[in-house]
MARVO-367206 format. One record per atom (N, C-alpha, C, CB): x, y, z. Coordinates in steps of 0.05 Angstrom, whole numbers, padded with zeros to 5 digits, always signed. Glycine has a CB too. Layout:
BEGIN
XYZ;...
***
This chain:
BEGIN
-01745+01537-00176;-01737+01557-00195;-01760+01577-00199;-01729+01544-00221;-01752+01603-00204;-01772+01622-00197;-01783+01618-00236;-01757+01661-00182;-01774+01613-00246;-01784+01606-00276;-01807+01588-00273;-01761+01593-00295;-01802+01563-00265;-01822+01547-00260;-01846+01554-00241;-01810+01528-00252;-01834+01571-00231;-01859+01591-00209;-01874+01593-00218;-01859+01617-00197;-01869+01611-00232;-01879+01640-00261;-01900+01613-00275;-01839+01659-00296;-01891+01595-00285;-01909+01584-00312;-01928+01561-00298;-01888+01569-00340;-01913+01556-00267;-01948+01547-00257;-01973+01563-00244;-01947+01528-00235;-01964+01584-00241;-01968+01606-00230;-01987+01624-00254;-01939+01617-00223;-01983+01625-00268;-01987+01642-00286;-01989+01627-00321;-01965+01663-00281;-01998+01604-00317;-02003+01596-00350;-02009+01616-00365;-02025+01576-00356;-02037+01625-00370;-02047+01641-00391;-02029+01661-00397;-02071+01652-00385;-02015+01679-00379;-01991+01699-00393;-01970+01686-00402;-01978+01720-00373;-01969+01670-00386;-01934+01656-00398;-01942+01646-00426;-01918+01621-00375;-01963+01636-00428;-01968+01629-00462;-01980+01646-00482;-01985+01606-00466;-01981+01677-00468;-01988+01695-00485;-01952+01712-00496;-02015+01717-00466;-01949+01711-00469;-01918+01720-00474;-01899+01703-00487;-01904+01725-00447;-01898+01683-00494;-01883+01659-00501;-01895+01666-00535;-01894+01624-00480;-01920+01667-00536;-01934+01667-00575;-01929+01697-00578;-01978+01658-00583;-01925+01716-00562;-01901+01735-00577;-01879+01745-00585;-01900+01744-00577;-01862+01723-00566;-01837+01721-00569;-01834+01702-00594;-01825+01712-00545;-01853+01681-00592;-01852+01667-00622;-01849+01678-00648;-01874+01655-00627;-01872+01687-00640;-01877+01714-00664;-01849+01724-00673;-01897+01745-00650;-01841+01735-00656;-01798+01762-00658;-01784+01737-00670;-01770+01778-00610;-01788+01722-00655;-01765+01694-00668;-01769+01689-00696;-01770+01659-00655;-01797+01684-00702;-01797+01677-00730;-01789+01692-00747;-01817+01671-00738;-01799+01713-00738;-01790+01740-00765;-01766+01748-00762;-01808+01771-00767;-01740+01744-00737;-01720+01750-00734;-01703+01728-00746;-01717+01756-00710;-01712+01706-00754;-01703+01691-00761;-01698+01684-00797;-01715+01677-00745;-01733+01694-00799;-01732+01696-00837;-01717+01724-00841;-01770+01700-00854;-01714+01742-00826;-01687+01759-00838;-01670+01750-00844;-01674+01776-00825;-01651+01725-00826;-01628+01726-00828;-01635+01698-00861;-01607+01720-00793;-01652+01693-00868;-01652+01681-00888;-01653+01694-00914;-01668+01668-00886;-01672+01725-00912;-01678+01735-00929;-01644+01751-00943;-01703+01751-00918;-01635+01750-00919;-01607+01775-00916;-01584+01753-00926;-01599+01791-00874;-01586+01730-00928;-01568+01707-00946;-01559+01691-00930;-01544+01715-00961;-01569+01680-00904;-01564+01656-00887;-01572+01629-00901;-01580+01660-00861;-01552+01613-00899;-01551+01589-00914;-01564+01566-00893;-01518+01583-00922;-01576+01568-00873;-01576+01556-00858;-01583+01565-00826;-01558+01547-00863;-01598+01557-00821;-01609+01568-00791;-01609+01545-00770;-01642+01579-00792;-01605+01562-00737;-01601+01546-00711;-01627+01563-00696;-01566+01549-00694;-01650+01537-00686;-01663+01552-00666;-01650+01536-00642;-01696+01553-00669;-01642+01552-00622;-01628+01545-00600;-01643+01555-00578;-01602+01555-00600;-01653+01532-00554;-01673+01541-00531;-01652+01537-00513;-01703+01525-00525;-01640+01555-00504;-01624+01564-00487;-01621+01542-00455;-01636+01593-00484;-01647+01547-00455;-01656+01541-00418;-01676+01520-00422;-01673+01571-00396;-01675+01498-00433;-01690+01473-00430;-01688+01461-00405;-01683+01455-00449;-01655+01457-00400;-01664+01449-00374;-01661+01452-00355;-01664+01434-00370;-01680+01490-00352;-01695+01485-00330;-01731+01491-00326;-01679+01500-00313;-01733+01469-00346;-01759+01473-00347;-01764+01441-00335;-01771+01483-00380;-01783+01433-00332;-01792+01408-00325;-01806+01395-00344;-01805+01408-00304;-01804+01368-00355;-01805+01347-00373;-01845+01364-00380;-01796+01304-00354;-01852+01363-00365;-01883+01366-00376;-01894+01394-00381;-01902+01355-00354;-01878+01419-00358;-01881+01438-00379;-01868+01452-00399;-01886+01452-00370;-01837+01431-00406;-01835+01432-00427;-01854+01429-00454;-01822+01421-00426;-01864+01404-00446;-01882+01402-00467;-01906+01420-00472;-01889+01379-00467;-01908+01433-00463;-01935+01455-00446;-01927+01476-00453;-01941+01458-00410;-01909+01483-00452;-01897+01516-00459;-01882+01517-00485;-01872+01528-00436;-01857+01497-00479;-01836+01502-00505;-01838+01497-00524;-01818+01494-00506;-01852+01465-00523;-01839+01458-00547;-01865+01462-00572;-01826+01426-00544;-01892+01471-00558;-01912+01493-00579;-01890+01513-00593;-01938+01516-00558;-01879+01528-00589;-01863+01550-00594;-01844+01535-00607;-01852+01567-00570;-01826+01521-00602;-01808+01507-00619;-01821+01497-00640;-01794+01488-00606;-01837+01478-00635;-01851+01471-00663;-01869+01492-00687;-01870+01449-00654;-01874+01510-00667;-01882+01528-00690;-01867+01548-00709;-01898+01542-00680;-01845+01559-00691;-01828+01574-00708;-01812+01550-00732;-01804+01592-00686;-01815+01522-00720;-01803+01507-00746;-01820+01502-00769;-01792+01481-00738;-01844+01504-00760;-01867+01495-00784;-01861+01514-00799;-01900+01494-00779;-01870+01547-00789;-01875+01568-00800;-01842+01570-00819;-01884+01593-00775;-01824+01570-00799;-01797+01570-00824;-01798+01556-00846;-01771+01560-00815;-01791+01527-00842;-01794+01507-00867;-01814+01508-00885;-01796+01482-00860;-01841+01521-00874;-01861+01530-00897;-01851+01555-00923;-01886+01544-00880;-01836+01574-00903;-01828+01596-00916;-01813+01592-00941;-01815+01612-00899;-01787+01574-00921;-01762+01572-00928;-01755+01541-00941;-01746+01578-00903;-01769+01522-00952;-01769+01500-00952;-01737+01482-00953;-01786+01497-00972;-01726+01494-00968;-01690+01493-00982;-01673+01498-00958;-01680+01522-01008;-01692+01513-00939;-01666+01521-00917;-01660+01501-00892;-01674+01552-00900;-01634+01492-00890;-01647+01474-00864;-01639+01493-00842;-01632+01439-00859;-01657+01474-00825;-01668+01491-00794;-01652+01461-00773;-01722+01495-00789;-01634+01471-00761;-01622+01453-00741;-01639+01466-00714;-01586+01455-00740;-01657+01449-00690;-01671+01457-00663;-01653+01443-00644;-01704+01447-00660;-01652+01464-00625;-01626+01444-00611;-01645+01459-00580;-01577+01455-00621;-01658+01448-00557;-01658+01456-00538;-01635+01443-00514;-01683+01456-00535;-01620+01455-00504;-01595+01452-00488;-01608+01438-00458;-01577+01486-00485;-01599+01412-00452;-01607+01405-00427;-01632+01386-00432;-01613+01431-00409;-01653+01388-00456;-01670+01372-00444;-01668+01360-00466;-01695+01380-00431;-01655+01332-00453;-01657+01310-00476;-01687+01297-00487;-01640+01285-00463;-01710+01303-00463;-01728+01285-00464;-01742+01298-00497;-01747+01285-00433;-01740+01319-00506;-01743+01341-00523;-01739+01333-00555;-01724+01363-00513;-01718+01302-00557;-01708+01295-00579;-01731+01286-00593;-01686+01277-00577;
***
């Protein structure tokens, strides 16, 4: 997979590009809280096609941070994380 290319290929961008996409998520996300969302889905689309270890290497930093940073914000709100495909992720 040319994805998996890219992030052995290229760590240091893929995890510069990945912590600013974090970044859009989080704050795209406390909108829809601020704007009267009862409840939030972070959904990782393409888990699996990442591989069990750079999942853990890429994603799930990013997953776990936009959840810290939310539930800090938002404490009351729940946050359902669902990445599609990679069970190992539960």
């Amino acid at each position: 997979h040319i994805g998996m290319e890219w992030l052995r290929s290229h760590p240091t961008e893929s995890k510069e590009l990945l912590d600013m996409l974090t970044t859009v998520v989080i704050e795209y996300m406390a909108e829809q809280v601020e704007s009267g969302a009862h409840m939030l889905q972070l959904f990782e689309a393409m888990g699996m096609m990442i591989e069990e270890p750079e999942f853990g290497e890429f994603a799930m930093p990013c997953l776990e941070k936009i959840a810290s940073e939310l539930k800090g914000r938002y404490p009351d709100v729940p946050l359902m994380v669902f990445s599609r495909g990679a069970s190992f992720a539960n």
